[in-house]
Every structure is written in C-alpha cells, then in structure tokens.
SEKE-530284 format. One record per atom (N, C-alpha, C, O): residue in three letters; x, y, z. Coordinates in Angstrom, 3 decimals, always signed. Layout:
% SEKE-530284
+-----+----------+----------+----------+
! res !       xx !       yy !       zz !
+-----+----------+----------+----------+
! Ala !        X !        Y !        Z !
...
+-----+----------+----------+----------+
***
This chain:
% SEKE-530284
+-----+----------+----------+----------+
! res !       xx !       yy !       zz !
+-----+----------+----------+----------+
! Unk !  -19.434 !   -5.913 !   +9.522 !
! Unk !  -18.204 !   -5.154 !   +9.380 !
! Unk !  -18.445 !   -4.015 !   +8.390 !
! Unk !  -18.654 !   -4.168 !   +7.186 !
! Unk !  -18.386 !   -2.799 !   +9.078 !
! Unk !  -18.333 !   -1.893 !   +8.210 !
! Unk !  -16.925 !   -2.145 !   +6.655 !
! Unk !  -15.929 !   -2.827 !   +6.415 !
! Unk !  -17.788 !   -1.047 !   +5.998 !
! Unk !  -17.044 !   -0.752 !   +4.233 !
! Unk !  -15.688 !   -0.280 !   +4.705 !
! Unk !  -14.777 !   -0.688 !   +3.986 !
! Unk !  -15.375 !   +0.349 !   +5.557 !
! Unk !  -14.218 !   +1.259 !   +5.698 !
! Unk !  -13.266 !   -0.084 !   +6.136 !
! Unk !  -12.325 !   -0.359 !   +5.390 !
! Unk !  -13.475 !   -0.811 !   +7.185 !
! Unk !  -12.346 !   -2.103 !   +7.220 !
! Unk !  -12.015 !   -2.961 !   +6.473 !
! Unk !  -11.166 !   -3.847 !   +6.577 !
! Unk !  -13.121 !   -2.533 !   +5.219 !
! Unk !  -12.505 !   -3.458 !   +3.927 !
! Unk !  -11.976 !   -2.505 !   +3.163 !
! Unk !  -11.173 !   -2.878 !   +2.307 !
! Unk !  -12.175 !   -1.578 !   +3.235 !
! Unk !  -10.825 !   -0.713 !   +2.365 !
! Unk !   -9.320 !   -0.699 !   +3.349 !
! Unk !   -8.134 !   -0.814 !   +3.039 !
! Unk !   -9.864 !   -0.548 !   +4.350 !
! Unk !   -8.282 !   -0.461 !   +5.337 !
! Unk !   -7.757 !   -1.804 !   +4.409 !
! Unk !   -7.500 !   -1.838 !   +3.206 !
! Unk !   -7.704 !   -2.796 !   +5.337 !
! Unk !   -7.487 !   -4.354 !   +4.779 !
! Unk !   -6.958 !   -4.577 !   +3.600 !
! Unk !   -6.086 !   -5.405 !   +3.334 !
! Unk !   -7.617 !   -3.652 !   +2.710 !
! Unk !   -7.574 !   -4.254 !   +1.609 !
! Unk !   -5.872 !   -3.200 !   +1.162 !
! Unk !   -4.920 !   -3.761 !   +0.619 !
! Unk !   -5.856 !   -1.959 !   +1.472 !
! Unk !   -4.588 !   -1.023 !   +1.469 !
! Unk !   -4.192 !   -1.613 !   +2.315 !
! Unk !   -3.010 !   -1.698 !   +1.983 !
! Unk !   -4.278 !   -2.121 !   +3.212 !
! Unk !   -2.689 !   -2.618 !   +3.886 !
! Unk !   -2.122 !   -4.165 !   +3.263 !
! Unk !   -1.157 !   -4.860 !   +3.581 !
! Unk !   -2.827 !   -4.276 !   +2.591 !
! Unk !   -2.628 !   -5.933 !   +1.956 !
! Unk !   -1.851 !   -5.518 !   +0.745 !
! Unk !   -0.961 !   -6.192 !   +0.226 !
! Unk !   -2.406 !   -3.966 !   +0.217 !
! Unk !   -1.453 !   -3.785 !   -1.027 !
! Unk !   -0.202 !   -3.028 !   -0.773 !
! Unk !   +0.627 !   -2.939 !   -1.679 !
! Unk !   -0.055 !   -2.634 !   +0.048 !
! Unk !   +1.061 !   -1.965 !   +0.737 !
! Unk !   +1.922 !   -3.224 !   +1.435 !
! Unk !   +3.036 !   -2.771 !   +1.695 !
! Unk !   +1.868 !   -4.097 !   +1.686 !
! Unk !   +2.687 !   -5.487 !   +1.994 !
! Unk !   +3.169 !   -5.829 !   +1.194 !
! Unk !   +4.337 !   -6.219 !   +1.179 !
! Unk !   +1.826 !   -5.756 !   -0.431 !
! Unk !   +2.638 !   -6.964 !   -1.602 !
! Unk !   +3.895 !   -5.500 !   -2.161 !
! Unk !   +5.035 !   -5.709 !   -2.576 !
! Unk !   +3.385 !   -4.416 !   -2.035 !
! Unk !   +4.417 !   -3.500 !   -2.500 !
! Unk !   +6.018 !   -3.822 !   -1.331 !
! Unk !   +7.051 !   -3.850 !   -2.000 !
! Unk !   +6.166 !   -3.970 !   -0.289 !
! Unk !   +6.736 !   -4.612 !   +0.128 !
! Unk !   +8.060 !   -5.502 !   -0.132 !
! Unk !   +9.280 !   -5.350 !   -0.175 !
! Unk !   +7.011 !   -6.609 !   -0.294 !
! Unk !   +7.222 !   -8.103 !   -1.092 !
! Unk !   +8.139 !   -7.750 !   -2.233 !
! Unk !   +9.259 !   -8.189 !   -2.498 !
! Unk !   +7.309 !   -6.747 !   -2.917 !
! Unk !   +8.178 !   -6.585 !   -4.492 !
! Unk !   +9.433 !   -5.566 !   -4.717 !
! Unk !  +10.016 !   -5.156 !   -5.722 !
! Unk !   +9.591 !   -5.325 !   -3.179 !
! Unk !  +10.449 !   -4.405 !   -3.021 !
! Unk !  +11.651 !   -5.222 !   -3.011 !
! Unk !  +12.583 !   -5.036 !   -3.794 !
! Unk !  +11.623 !   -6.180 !   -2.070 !
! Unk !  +12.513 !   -7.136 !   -1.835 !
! Unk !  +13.046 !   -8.128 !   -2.703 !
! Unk !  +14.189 !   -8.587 !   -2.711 !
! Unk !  +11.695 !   -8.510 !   -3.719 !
! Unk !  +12.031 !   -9.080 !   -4.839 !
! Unk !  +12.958 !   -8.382 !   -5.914 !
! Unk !  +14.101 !   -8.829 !   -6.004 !
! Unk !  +12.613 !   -7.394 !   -6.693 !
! Unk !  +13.583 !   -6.664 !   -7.171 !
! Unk !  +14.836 !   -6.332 !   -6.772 !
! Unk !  +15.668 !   -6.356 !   -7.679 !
! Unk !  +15.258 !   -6.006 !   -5.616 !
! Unk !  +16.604 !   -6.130 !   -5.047 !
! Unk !  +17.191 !   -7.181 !   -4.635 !
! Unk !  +18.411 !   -7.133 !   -4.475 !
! Unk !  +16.456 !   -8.411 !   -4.355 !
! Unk !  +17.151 !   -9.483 !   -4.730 !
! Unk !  +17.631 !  -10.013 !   -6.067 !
! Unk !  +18.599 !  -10.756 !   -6.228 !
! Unk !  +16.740 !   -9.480 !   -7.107 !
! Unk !  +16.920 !  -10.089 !   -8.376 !
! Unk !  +17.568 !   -9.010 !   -9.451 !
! Unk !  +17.735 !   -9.080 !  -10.669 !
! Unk !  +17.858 !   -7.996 !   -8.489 !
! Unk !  +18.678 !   -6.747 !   -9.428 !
! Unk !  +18.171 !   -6.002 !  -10.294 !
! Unk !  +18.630 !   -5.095 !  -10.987 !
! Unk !  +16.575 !   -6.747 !  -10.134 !
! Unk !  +16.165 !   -5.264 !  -11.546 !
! Unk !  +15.766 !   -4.195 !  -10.753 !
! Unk !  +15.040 !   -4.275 !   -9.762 !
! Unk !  +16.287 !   -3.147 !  -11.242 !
! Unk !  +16.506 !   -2.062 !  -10.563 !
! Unk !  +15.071 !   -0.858 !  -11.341 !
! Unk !  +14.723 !   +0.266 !  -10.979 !
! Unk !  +14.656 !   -1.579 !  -12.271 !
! Unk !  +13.183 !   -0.699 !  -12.696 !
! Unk !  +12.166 !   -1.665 !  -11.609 !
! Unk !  +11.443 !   -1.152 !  -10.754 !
! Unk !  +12.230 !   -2.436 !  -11.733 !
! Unk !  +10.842 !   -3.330 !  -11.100 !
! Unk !  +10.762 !   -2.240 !   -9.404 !
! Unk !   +9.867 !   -1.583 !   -8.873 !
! Unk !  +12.451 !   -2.596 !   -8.991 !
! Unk !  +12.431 !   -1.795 !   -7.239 !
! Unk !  +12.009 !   -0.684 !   -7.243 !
! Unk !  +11.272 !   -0.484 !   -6.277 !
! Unk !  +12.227 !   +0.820 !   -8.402 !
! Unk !  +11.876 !   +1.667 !   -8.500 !
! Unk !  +10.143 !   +1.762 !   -8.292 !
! Unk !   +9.542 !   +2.382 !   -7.414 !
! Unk !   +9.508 !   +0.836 !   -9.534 !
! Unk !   +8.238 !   +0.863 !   -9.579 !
! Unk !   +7.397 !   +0.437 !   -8.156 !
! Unk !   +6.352 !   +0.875 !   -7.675 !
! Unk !   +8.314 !   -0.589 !   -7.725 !
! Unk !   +7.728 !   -0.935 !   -6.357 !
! Unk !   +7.827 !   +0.231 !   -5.191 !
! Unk !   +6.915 !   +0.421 !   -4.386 !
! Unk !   +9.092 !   +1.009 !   -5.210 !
! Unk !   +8.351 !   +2.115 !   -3.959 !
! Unk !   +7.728 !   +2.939 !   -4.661 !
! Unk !   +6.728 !   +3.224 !   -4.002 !
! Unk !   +7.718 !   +3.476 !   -5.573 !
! Unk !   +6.562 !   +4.318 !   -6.264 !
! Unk !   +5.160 !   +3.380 !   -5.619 !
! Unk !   +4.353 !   +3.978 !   -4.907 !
! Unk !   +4.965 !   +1.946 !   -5.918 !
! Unk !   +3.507 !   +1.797 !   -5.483 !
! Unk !   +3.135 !   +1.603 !   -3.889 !
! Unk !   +2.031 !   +1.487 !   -3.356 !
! Unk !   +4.384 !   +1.608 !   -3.354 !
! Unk !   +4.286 !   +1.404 !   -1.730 !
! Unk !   +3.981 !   +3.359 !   -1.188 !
! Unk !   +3.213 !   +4.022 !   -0.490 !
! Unk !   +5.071 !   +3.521 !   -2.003 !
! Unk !   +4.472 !   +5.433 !   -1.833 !
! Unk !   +3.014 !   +5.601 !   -1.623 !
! Unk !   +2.277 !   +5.883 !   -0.679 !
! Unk !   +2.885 !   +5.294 !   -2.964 !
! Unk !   +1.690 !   +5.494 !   -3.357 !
! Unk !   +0.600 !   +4.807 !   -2.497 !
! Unk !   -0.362 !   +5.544 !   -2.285 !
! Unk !   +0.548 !   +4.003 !   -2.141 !
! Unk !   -0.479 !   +3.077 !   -0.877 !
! Unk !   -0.029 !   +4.017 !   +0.413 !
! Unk !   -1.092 !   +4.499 !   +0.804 !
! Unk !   +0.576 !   +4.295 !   +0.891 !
! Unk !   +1.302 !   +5.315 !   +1.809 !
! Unk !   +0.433 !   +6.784 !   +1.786 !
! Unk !   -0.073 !   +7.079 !   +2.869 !
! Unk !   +0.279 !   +7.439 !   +1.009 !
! Unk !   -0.020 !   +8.598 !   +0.248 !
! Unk !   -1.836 !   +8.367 !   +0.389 !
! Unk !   -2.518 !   +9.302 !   +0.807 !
! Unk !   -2.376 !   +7.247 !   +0.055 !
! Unk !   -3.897 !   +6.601 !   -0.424 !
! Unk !   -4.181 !   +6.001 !   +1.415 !
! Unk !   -5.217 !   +5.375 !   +1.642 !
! Unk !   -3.616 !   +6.155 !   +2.068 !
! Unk !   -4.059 !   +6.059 !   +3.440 !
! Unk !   -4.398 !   +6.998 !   +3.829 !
! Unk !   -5.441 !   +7.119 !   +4.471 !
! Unk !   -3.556 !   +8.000 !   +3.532 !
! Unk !   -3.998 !   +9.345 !   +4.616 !
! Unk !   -5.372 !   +9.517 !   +4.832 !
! Unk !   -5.895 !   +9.540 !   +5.946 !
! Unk !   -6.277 !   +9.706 !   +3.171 !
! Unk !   -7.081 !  +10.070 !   +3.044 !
! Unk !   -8.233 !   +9.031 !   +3.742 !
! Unk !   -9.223 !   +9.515 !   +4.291 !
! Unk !   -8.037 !   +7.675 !   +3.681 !
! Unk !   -9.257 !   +6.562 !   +4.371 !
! Unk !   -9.118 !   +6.460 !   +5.458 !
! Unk !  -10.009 !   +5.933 !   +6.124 !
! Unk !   -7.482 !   +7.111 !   +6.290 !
! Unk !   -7.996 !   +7.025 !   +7.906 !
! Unk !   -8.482 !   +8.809 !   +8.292 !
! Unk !   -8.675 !   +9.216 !   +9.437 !
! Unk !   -8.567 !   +9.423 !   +7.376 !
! Unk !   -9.497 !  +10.805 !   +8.131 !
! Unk !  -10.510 !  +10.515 !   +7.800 !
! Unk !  -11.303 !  +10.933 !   +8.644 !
! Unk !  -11.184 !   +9.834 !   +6.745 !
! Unk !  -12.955 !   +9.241 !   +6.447 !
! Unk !  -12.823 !   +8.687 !   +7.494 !
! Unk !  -13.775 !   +9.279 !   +8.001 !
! Unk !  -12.385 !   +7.894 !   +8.496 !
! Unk !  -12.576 !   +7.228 !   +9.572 !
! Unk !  -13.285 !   +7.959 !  +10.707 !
! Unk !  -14.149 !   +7.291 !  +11.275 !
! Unk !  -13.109 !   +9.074 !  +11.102 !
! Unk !  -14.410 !   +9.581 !  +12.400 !
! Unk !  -15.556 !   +9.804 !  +11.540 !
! Unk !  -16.610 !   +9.389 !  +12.021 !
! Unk !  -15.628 !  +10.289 !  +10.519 !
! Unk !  -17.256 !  +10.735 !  +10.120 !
! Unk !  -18.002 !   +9.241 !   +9.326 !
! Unk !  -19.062 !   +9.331 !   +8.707 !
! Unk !  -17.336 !   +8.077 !   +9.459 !
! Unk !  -18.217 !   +7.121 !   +9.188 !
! Unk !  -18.592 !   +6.020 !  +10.602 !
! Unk !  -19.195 !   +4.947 !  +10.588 !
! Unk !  -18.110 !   +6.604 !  +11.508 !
! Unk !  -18.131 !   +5.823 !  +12.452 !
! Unk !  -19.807 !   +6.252 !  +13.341 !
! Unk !  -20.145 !   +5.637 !  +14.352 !
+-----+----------+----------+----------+
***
C-alpha cells in the first residue's frame, strides 16, 4: 500500500473524530469546544485539497 493511502486514511479518520467532537460539544453546550471543533474539521477539509492533487503524480 502506497504512503499516500495512509495519509488519506489517516485525514479522513481525523476529520470524523472532528465530527464526533462536533456533536459532543453541542450536546454538552460548550460552545468553545464546538467552535474549536469546526475550526479542526475546516481545517482537515482545507489539508485534503492539497493530498488529493499529490494523488496523480504519485501514482
């Protein structure tokens, strides 16, 4: 298995738990934790673009 499906994998695994903690915070009302959580789901969002265009020139 190529390096690049362990970076995919590994950003979409952190983009889930960002997710997760999205839901957690709005269940539990803290309203900094939810903030911080789409900031890091953004942010995993944002950190894809760039590993699926490395995707034709490592193939």
């Amino acid at each position: 298995m190529k390096l690049f499906y362990f970076e995919l994998i590994g950003l979409i695994c952190f983009f889930i738990s960002g997710l997760f903690f999205i839901v957690a915070g709005i269940r539990s009302g803290d309203y900094l934790s939810t903030i911080g959580s789409i900031v890091w789901t953004c942010a995993c969002v944002l950190w894809l673009f760039p590993v699926l265009s490395r995707r034709n020139s490592e193939w």
